[in-house]
FIVO-269296 format. One line per 4 residues: number of its first residue (from 1); their letters; for each residue y, z, x of N, C-alpha, C. Coordinates in nm, 2 decimals. Atoms other than C-alpha are relative to their C-alpha. Layout:
NUM) a) Y Z X Y Z X Y Z X  ...
This chain:
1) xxxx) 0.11 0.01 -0.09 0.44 -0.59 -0.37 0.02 -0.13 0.08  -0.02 0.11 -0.08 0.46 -0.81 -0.07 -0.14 0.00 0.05  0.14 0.00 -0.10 0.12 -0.94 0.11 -0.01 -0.09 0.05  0.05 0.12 -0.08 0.05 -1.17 0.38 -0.11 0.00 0.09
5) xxxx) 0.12 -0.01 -0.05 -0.28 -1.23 0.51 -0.06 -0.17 0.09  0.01 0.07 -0.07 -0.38 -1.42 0.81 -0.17 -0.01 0.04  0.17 0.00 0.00 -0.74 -1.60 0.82 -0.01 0.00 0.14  0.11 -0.03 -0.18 -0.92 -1.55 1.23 -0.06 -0.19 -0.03
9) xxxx) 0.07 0.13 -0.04 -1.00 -1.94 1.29 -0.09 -0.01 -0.12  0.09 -0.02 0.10 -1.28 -2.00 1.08 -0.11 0.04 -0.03  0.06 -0.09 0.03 -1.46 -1.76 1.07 0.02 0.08 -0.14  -0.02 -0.11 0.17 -1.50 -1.50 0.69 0.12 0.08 0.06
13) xxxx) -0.09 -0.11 -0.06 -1.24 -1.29 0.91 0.15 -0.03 -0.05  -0.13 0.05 0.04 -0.88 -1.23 0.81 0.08 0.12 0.04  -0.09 -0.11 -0.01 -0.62 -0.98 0.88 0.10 -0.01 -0.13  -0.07 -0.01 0.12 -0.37 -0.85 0.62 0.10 0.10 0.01
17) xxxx) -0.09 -0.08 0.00 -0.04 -0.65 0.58 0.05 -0.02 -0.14  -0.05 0.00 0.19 0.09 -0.55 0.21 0.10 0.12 0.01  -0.12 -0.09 0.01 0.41 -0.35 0.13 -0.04 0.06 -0.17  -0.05 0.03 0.11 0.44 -0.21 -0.19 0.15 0.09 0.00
21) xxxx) -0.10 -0.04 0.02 0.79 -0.05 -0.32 0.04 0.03 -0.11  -0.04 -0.04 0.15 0.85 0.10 -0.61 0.12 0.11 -0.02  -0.06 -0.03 0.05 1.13 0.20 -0.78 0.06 0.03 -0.10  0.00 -0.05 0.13 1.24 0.41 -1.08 0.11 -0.06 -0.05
25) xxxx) -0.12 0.03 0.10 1.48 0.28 -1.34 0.08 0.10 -0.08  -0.08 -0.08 0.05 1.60 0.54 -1.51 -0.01 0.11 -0.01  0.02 -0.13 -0.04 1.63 0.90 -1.53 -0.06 0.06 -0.12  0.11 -0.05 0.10 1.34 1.11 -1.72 0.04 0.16 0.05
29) xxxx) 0.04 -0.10 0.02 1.35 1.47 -1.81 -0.09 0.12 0.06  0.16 -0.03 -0.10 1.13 1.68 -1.55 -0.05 -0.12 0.09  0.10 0.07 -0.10 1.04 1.36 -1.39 0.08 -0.06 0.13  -0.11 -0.01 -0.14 1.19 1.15 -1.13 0.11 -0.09 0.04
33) xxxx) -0.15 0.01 -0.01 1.54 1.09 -1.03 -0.02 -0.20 0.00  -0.06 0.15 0.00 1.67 0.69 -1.05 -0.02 -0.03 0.12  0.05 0.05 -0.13 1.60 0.50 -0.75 -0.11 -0.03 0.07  0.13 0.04 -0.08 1.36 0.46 -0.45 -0.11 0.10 -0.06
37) xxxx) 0.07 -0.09 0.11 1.05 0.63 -0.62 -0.13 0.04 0.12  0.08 -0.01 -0.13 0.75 0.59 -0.31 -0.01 -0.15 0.06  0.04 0.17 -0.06 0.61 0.29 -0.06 -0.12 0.07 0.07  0.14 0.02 -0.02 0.27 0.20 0.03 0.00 -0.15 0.07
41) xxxx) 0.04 0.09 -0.09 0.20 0.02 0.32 -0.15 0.02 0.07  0.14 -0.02 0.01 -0.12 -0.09 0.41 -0.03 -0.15 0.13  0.01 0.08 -0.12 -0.24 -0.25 0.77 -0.20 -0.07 -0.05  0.16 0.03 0.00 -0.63 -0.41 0.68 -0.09 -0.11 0.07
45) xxxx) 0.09 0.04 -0.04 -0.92 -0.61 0.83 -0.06 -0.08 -0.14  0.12 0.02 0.13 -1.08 -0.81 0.55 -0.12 -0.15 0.02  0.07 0.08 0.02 -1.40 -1.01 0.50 -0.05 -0.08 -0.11  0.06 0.09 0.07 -1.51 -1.30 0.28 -0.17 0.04 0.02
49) xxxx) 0.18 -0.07 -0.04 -1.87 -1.18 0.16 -0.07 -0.14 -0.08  0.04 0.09 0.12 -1.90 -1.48 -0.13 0.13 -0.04 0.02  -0.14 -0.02 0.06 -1.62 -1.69 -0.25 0.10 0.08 -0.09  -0.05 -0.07 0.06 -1.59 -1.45 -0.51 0.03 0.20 0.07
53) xxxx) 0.03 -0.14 -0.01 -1.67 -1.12 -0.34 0.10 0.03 0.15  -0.04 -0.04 -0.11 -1.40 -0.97 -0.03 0.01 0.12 -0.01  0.00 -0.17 -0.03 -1.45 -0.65 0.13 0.14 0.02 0.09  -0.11 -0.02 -0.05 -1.13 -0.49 0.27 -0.03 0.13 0.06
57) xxxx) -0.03 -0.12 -0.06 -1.09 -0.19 0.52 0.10 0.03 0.07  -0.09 -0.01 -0.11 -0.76 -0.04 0.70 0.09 0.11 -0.04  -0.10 -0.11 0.02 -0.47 0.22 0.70 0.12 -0.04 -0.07  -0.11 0.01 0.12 -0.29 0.32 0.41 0.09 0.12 0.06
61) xxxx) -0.12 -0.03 -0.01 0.06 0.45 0.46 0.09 0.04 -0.14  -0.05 -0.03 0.08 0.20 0.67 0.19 0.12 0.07 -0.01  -0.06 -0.10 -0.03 0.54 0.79 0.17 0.04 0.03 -0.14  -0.06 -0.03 0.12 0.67 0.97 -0.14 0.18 0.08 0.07
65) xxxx) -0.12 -0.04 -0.01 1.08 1.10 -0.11 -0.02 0.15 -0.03  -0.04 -0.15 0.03 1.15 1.47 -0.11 0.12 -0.02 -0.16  -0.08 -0.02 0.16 1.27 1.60 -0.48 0.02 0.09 0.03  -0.10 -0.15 -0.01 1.43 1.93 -0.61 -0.15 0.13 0.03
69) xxxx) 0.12 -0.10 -0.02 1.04 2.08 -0.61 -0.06 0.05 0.12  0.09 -0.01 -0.09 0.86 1.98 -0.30 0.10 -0.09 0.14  -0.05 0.12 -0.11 0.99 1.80 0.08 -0.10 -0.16 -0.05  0.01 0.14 -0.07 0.94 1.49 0.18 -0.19 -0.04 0.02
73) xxxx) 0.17 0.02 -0.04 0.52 1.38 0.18 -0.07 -0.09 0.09  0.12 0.10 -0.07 0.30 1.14 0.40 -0.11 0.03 -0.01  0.19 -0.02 0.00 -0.03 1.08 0.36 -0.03 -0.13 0.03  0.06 0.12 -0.07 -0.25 0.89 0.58 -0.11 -0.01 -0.02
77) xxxx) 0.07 -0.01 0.06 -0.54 0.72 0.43 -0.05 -0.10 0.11  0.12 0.07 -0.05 -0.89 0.53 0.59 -0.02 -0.05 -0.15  0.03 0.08 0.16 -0.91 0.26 0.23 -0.09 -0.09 0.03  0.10 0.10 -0.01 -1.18 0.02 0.17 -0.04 0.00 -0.14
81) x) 0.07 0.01 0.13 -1.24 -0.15 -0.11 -0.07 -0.15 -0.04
Protein backbone atom coordinates (compact mmCIF):
# COMPACT_ATOMS: atom_id res chain seq x y z
CA UNK A 1 0.00 0.00 0.00
CA UNK A 2 1.30 3.27 -1.04
CA UNK A 3 -0.57 6.69 0.04
CA UNK A 4 0.14 10.22 -0.36
CA UNK A 5 -2.03 12.84 0.68
CA UNK A 6 -1.85 16.46 0.00
CA UNK A 7 -3.38 19.05 2.70
CA UNK A 8 -5.45 22.38 0.45
CA UNK A 9 -3.57 25.35 2.38
CA UNK A 10 -5.14 25.44 5.59
CA UNK A 11 -8.04 24.67 5.40
CA UNK A 12 -9.74 20.66 6.95
CA UNK A 13 -9.29 19.90 3.03
CA UNK A 14 -6.85 17.40 1.60
CA UNK A 15 -6.55 15.39 -1.44
CA UNK A 16 -5.32 11.77 -1.57
CA UNK A 17 -4.04 9.05 -3.94
CA UNK A 18 -3.42 5.26 -2.50
CA UNK A 19 -2.23 2.23 -4.50
CA UNK A 20 -2.60 -0.98 -3.14
CA UNK A 21 -0.93 -4.25 -4.77
CA UNK A 22 -1.14 -7.34 -3.83
CA UNK A 23 0.46 -10.36 -4.52
CA UNK A 24 0.18 -14.11 -3.98
CA UNK A 25 3.13 -16.17 -2.81
CA UNK A 26 2.52 -19.39 -3.47
CA UNK A 27 0.34 -21.71 -5.35
CA UNK A 28 -2.98 -23.12 -3.53
CA UNK A 29 -5.19 -25.83 -4.72
CA UNK A 30 -8.46 -24.31 -6.49
CA UNK A 31 -7.21 -20.95 -5.56
CA UNK A 32 -4.92 -18.49 -7.14
CA UNK A 33 -1.96 -18.88 -9.34
CA UNK A 34 1.66 -17.26 -7.85
CA UNK A 35 2.02 -13.79 -8.64
CA UNK A 36 0.26 -10.44 -9.37
CA UNK A 37 -3.13 -11.32 -7.43
CA UNK A 38 -5.36 -7.63 -7.83
CA UNK A 39 -4.66 -3.63 -7.37
CA UNK A 40 -6.76 -1.05 -5.87
CA UNK A 41 -6.32 2.36 -6.68
CA UNK A 42 -8.13 4.94 -5.13
CA UNK A 43 -8.31 8.82 -6.23
CA UNK A 44 -10.19 10.79 -2.82
CA UNK A 45 -11.14 14.17 -1.41
CA UNK A 46 -10.88 14.06 2.38
CA UNK A 47 -11.96 16.14 5.31
CA UNK A 48 -10.76 16.65 8.89
CA UNK A 49 -14.10 16.64 10.91
CA UNK A 50 -12.16 16.37 14.63
CA UNK A 51 -8.64 15.64 15.10
CA UNK A 52 -9.69 12.31 15.65
CA UNK A 53 -12.60 11.92 13.15
CA UNK A 54 -11.71 12.14 8.89
CA UNK A 55 -14.38 11.65 6.35
CA UNK A 56 -13.13 10.38 3.00
CA UNK A 57 -14.92 10.25 -0.52
CA UNK A 58 -13.53 9.29 -4.15
CA UNK A 59 -13.05 6.62 -6.89
CA UNK A 60 -12.07 3.31 -6.30
CA UNK A 61 -10.31 1.38 -9.06
CA UNK A 62 -10.47 -2.38 -8.95
CA UNK A 63 -8.66 -4.57 -11.14
CA UNK A 64 -8.57 -8.35 -10.56
CA UNK A 65 -6.34 -10.59 -13.50
CA UNK A 66 -8.17 -12.91 -15.69
CA UNK A 67 -7.78 -16.84 -14.36
CA UNK A 68 -8.61 -20.25 -15.88
CA UNK A 69 -12.50 -19.57 -14.61
CA UNK A 70 -13.52 -16.11 -15.44
CA UNK A 71 -11.69 -12.87 -17.89
CA UNK A 72 -10.14 -10.19 -16.73
CA UNK A 73 -12.62 -7.84 -14.12
CA UNK A 74 -12.90 -3.97 -13.34
CA UNK A 75 -15.00 -2.56 -11.01
CA UNK A 76 -15.60 0.98 -10.56
CA UNK A 77 -16.58 2.11 -7.17
CA UNK A 78 -18.19 5.80 -5.58
CA UNK A 79 -16.25 4.87 -1.57
CA UNK A 80 -16.70 6.96 1.43
CA UNK A 81 -15.75 6.17 4.54
Amino acid sequence: LGRLVRPIGESPWSVAVWDEYFVTLDDTVGGPRQGFDQNRFFVTALRKLTPAVTLEAGYLWHLQPANQVRGTRHAHTVFTW
